[in-house]
C-alpha positions as CSV (number, residue, x, y, z in Angstrom):
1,X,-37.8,-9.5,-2.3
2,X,-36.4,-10.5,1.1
3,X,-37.8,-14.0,3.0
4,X,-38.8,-13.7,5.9
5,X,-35.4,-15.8,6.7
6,X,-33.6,-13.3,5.2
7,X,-34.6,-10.4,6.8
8,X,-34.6,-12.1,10.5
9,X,-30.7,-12.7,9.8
10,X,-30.1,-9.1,8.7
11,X,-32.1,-7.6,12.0
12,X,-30.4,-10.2,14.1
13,X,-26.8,-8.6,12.3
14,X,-27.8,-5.0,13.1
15,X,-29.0,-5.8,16.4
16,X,-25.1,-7.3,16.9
17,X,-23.3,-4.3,15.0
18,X,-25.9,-1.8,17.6
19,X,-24.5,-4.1,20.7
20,X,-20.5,-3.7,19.5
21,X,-21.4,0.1,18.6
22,X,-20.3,-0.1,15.0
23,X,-22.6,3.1,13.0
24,X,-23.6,1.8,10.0
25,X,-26.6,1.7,7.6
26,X,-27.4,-1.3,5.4
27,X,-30.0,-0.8,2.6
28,X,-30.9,-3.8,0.9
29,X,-31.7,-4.6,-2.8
30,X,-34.9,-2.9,-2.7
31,X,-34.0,0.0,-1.3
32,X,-35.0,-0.6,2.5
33,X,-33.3,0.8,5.5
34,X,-31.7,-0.7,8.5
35,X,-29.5,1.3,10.8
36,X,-27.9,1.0,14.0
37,X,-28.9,3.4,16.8
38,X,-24.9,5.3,17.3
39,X,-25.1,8.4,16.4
40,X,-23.1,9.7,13.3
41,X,-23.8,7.3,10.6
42,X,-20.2,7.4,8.4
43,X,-20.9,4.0,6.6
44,X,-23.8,2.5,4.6
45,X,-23.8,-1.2,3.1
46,X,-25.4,-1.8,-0.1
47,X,-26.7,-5.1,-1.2
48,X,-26.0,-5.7,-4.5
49,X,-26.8,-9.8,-4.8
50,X,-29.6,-11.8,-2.6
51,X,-26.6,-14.0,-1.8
52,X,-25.3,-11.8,0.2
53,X,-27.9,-12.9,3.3
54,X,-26.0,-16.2,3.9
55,X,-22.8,-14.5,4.8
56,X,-25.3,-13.6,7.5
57,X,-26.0,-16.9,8.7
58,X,-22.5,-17.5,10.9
59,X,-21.0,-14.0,10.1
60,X,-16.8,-14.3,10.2
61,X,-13.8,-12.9,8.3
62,X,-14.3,-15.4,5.6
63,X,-18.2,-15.3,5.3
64,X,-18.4,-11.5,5.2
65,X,-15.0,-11.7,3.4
66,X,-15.9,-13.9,0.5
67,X,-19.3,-11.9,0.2
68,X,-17.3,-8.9,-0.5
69,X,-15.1,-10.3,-2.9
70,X,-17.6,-11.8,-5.1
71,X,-19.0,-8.2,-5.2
72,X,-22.5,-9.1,-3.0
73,X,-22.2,-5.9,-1.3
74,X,-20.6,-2.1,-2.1
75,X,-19.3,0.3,1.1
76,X,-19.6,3.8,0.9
77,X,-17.1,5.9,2.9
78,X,-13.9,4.0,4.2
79,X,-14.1,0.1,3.9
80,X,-10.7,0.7,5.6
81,X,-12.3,2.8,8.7
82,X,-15.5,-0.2,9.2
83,X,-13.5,-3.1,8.6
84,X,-11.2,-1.7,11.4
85,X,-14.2,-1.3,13.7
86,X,-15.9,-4.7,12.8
87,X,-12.5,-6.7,13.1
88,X,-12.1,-5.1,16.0
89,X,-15.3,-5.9,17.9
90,X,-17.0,-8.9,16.1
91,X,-15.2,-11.2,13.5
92,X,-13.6,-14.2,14.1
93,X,-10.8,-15.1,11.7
94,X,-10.0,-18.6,12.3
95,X,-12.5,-21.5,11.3
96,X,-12.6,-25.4,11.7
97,X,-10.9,-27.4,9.0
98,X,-13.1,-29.8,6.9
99,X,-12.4,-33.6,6.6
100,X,-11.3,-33.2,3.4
101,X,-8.8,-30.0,3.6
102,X,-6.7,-32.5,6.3
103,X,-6.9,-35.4,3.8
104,X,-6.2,-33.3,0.8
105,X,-2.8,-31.7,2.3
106,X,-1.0,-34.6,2.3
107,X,-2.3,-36.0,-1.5
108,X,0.6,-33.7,-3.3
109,X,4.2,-34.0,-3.3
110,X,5.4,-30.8,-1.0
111,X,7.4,-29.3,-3.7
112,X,4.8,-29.8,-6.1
113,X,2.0,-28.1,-3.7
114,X,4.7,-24.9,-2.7
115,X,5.0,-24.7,-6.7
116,X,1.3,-24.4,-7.0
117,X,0.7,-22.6,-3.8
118,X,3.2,-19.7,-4.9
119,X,2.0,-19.5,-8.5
120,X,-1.4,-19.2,-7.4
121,X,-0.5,-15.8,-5.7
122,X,2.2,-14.4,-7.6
123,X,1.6,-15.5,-11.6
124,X,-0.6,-12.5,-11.7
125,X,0.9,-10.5,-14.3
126,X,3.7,-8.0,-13.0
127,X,2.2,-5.4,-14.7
128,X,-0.8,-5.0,-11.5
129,X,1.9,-5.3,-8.8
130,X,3.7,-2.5,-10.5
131,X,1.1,-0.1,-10.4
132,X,0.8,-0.3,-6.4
133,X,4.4,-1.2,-5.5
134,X,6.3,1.2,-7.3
135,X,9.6,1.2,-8.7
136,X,11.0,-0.9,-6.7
137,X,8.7,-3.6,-6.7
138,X,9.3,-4.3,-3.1
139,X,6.5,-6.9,-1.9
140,X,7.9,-7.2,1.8
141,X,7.6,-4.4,5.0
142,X,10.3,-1.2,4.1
143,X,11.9,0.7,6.6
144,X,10.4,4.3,7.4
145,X,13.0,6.2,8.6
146,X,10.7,8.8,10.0
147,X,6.8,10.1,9.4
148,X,8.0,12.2,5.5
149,X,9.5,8.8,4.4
150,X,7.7,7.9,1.1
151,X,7.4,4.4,0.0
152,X,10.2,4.0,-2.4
153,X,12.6,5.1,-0.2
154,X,11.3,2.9,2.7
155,X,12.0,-0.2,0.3
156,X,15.4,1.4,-0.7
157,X,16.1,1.4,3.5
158,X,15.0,-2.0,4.0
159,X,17.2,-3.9,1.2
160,X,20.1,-1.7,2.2
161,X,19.6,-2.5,6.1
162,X,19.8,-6.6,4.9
163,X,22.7,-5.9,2.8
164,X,24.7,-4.4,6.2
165,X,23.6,-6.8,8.3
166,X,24.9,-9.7,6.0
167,X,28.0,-7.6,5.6
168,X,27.9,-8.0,2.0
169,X,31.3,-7.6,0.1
170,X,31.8,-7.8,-3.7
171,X,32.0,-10.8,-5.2
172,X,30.7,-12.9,-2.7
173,X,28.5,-15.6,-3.1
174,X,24.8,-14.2,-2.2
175,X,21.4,-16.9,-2.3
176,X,18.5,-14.8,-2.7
177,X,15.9,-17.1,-1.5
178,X,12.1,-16.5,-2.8
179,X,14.0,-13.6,-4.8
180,X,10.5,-12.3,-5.8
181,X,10.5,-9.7,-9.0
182,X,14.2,-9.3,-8.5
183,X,14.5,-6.0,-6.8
184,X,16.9,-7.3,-3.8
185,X,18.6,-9.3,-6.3
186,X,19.6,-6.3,-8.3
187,X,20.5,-4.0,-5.3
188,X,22.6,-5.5,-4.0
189,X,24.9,-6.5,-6.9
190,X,24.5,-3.0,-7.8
191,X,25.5,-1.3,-4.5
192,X,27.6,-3.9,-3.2
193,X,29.0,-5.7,-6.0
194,X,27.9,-9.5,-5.0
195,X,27.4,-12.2,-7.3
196,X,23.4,-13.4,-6.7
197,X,21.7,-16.4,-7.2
198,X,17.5,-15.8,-6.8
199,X,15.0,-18.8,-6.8
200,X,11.8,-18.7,-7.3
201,X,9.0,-20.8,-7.9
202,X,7.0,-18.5,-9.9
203,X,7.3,-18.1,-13.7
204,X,5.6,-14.9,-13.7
205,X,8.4,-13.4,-11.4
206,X,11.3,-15.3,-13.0
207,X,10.5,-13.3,-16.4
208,X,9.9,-10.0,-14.9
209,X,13.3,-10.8,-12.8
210,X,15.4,-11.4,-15.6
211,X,14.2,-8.5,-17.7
212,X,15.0,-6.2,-15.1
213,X,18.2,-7.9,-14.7
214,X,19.6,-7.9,-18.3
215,X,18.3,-3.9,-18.4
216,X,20.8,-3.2,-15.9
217,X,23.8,-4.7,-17.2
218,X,23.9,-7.4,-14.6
219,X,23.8,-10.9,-16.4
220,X,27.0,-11.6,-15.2
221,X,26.4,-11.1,-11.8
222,X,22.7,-12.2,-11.1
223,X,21.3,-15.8,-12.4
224,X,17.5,-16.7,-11.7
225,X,16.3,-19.6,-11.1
226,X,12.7,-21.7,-11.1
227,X,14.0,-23.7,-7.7
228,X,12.7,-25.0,-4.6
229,X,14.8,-24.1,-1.9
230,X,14.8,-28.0,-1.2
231,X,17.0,-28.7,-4.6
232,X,19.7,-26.4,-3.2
233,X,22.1,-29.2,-4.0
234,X,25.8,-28.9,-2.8
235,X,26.3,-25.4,-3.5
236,X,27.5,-23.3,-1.1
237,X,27.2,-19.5,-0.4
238,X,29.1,-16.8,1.5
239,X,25.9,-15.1,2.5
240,X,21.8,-16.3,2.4
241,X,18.4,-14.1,2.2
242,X,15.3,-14.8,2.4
243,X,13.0,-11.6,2.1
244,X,9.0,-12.6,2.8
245,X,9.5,-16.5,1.5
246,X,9.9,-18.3,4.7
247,X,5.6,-17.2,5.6
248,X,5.2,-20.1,2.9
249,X,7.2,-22.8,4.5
250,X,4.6,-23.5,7.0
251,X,5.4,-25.0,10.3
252,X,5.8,-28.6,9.7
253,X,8.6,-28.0,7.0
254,X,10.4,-25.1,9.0
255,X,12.8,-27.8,10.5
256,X,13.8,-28.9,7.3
257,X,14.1,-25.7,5.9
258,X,16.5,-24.3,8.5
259,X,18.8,-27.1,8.1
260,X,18.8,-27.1,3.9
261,X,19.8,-23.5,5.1
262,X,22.2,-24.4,6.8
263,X,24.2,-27.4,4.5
264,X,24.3,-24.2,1.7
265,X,26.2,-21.8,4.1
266,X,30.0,-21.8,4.2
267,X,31.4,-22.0,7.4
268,X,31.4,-18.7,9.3
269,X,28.5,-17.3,6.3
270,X,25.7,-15.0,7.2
271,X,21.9,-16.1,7.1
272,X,19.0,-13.2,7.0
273,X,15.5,-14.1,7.4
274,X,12.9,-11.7,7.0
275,X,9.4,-12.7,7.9
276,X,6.1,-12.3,9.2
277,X,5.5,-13.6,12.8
278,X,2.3,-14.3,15.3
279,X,1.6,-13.3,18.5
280,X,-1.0,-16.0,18.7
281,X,-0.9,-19.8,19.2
282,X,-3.1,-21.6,16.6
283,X,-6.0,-23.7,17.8
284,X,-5.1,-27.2,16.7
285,X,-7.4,-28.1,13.7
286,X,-8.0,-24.3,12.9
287,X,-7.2,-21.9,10.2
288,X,-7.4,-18.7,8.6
289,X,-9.7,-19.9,6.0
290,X,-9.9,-16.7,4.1
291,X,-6.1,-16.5,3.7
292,X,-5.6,-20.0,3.0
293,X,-8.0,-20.1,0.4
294,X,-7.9,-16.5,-1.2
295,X,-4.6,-15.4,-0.8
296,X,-1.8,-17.6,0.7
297,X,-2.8,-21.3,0.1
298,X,-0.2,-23.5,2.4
299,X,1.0,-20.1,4.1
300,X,1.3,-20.5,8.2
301,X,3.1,-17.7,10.7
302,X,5.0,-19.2,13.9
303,X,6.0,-17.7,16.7
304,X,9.2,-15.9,16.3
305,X,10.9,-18.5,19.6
306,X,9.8,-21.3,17.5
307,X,11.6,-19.7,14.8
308,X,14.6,-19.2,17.3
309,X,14.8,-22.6,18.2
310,X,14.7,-24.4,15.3
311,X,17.5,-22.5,13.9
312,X,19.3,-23.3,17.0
313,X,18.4,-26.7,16.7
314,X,19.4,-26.7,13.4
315,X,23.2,-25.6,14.5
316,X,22.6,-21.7,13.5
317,X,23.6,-18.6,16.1
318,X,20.9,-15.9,16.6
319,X,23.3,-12.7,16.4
320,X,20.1,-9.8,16.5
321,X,16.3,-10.1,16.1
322,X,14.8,-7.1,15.1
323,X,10.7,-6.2,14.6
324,X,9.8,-3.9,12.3
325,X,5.9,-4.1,12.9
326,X,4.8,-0.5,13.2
327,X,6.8,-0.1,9.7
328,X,4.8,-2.7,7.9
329,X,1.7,-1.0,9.4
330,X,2.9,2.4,7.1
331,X,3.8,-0.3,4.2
332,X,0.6,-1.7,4.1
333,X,-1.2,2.1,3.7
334,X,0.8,2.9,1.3
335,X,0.0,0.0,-0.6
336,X,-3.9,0.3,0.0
337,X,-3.3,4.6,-0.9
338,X,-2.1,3.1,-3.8
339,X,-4.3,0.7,-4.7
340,X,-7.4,2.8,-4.0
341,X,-6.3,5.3,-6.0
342,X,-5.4,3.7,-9.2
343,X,-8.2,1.2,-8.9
344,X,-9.5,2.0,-12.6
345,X,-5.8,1.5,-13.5
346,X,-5.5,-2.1,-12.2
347,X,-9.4,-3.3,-13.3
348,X,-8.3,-3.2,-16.7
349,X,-5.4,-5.4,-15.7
350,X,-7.1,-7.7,-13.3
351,X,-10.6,-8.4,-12.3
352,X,-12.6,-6.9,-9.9
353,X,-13.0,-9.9,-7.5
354,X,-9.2,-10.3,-7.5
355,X,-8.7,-6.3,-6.9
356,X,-11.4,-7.0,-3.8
357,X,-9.2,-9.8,-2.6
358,X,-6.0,-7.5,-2.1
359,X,-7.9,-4.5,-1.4
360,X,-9.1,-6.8,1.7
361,X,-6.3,-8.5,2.9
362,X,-4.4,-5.4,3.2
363,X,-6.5,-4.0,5.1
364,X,-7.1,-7.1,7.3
365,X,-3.1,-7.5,7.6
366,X,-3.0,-3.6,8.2
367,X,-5.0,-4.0,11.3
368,X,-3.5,-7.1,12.7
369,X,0.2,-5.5,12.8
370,X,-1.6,-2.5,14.9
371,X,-3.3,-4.7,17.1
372,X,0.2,-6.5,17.8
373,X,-1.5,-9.7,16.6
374,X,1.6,-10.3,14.1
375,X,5.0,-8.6,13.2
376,X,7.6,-8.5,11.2
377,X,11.0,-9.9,12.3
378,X,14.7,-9.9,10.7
379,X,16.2,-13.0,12.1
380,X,20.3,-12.5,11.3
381,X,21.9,-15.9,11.9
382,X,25.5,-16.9,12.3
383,X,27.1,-20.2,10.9
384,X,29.5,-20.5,14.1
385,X,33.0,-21.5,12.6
386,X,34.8,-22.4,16.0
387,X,38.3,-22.4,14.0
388,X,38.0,-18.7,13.0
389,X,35.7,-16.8,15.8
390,X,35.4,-13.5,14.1
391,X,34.2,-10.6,16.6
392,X,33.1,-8.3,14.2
393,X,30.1,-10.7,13.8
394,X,29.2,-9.6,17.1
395,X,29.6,-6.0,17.5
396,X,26.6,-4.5,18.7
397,X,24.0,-2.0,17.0
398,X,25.2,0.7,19.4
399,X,28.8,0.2,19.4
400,X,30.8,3.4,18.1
401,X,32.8,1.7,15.7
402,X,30.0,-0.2,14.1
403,X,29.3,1.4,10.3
404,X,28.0,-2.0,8.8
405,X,25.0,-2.4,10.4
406,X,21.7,-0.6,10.6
């Protein structure tokens, strides 16, 4: 049975759904109606848990979020479709920090915290990223080369377009950075005959990696390693990727990172960074609350001219920037398709609040690359060597004679 506080917080919700003309129907635990007045009625709420009504109190992307993920409420019809037209029209994403979250950041070591932050989000077993990800396990925005491209082949585009721009030739000394389950690792040894070194700071993907690796024959050419990018040492390599890490650097070690970057390229080497930028300058003190917290703990997007410049700063060359946002939009449908569809496959894997906590932020991150609020940038730097200044670094996309690059 509803309190009376309870039920004044629900009216007060569907009077603000009526206002932002979202049609929907929420029937509560004991089987009572309350509907907006829009016509056409596509989505109905079901409370499942009493707890559900303080979510209701300050409704936002994490209130609302974490009620859905602890299973307080059930959708019928497209989650997908009303989480598009709430987003859209009502929640606010970003939230104060606490006191304690400031303090707390700078208690751990940063290596130590990336270590944890990673393995949190990618030590589930390999086995529930498979089912939605495919063969080519391929965690990062693919390339659709036009509206029949299926999701596969997107990946396949994507890992083939970094391996041209890096001009990759065989035996040359590729760092995979953040090399993930090993896919980009394996192509290109396979297709262009490099010699790859992956880090990782995730023991779930290191395993998977290295299985995958010795199945294809390519020991000899790929090693994996449990590394933070920060204990490069003095090695140095011809050519550097880093597919989807650098969203985990966060801002105030992005400086730091471009210049390890830099100390590990030879002279005249190649440096691709694929990433995830905003659109949107933070409010100082703020945070995504939900993604820190549920998916991506120490993760943070930057602009991609602060990216720019502190790769300049750090003695890099931009050569091309290139956004890829409307392709991550068709990435991350695919991955929900997916997920939606072999849902009963991946419960016996996983559990159902962590199945509601991808199953969300996809769709969240699905709406913010249509609505322009982020994208998806490959950054291609240059290691200037003034002795030797090569111009086929700098032919251009459109050039008749260029064949390397995408």
């Amino acid at each position: 049975m509803k309190t009376f506080k309870e039920s004044f917080f629900l009216k007060k919700f569907i009077e603000t759904l009526d206002q932002v003309r979202v049609p929907i129907e929420i029937i509560d635990t004991s089987g009572n109606r309350f509907s907006t007045a829009c016509e056409e009625i596509k989505h109905r709420l079901y409370i499942k848990n009493q707890k559900f009504f303080n979510a209701l109190v300050s409704p936002n992307a994490l209130s609302l979020g974490e009620a859905y993920i602890k299973g307080y409420f059930d959708i019928s019809g497209s989650i997908k479709e009303l989480y598009e037209l709430v987003c859209d029209r009502l929640l606010h994403k970003y939230q104060r920090k606490s006191p304690i979250q400031r303090i707390a950041k700078f208690l751990a070591s940063p290596g130590k915290r990336e270590r944890e932050n990673i393995e949190f989000h990618y030590n589930v077993p390999s086995e529930f990223y498979r089912l939605f990800l495919g063969k080519t396990m391929g965690y990062t925005c693919g390339y659709y080369t036009d509206e029949n491209t299926g999701m596969d082949d997107a990946q396949i585009e994507k890992m083939d377009i970094i391996c041209r721009k890096l001009r990759l030739k065989p035996d040359e000394a590729l760092l995979d950075i953040g090399c993930g389950w090993g896919n980009f690792a394996v192509y290109a040894a396979k297709q262009y005959g490099v010699k790859v070194t992956g880090i990782t700071l995730s023991s779930e993907q290191k395993a998977y990696a290295e299985r995958w690796v010795e199945k294809e024959g390519l020991s000899r050419k790929i090693n994996i390693n449990i590394r933070n990018y920060r204990d490069l040492g003095s090695e140095k390599f011809d050519k550097i990727a880093c597919v989807g890490m650098s969203e985990h650097v966060g801002k105030k070690n992005m400086q730091g990172f471009f210049q390890t970057v830099y100390r590990s390229l030879k002279k005249g080497g190649l440096f691709m960074q694929h990433t995830i930028t905003t659109h949107q300058k933070q409010k100082k003190g703020y945070e995504n609350t939900f993604l820190n917290q549920y998916m991506f703990p120490g993760g943070e997007l930057m602009l991609e001219q602060e990216l720019i410049d502190l790769a300049a700063s750090s003695g890099f060359e931009l050569l091309t920037a290139e956004n890829f946002r409307p392709h991550y939009v068709k990435t991350l449908n695919d991955w929900i398709i997916r997920m939606e569809g072999k849902k009963e496959l991946l419960l016996k894997i996983i559990s159902d609040e962590i199945y509601r906590i991808y199953h969300i932020f996809f769709i969240g991150s699905l709406i913010s690359f249509r609505n322009k609020e982020i994208s998806l940038f490959q950054n291609l730097f240059y290691k200037t060597d003034d002795k030797n200044i090569e111009t086929n670094r700098f032919i251009s996309l459109y050039s008749k004679n260029e064949t390397r690059i995408a």
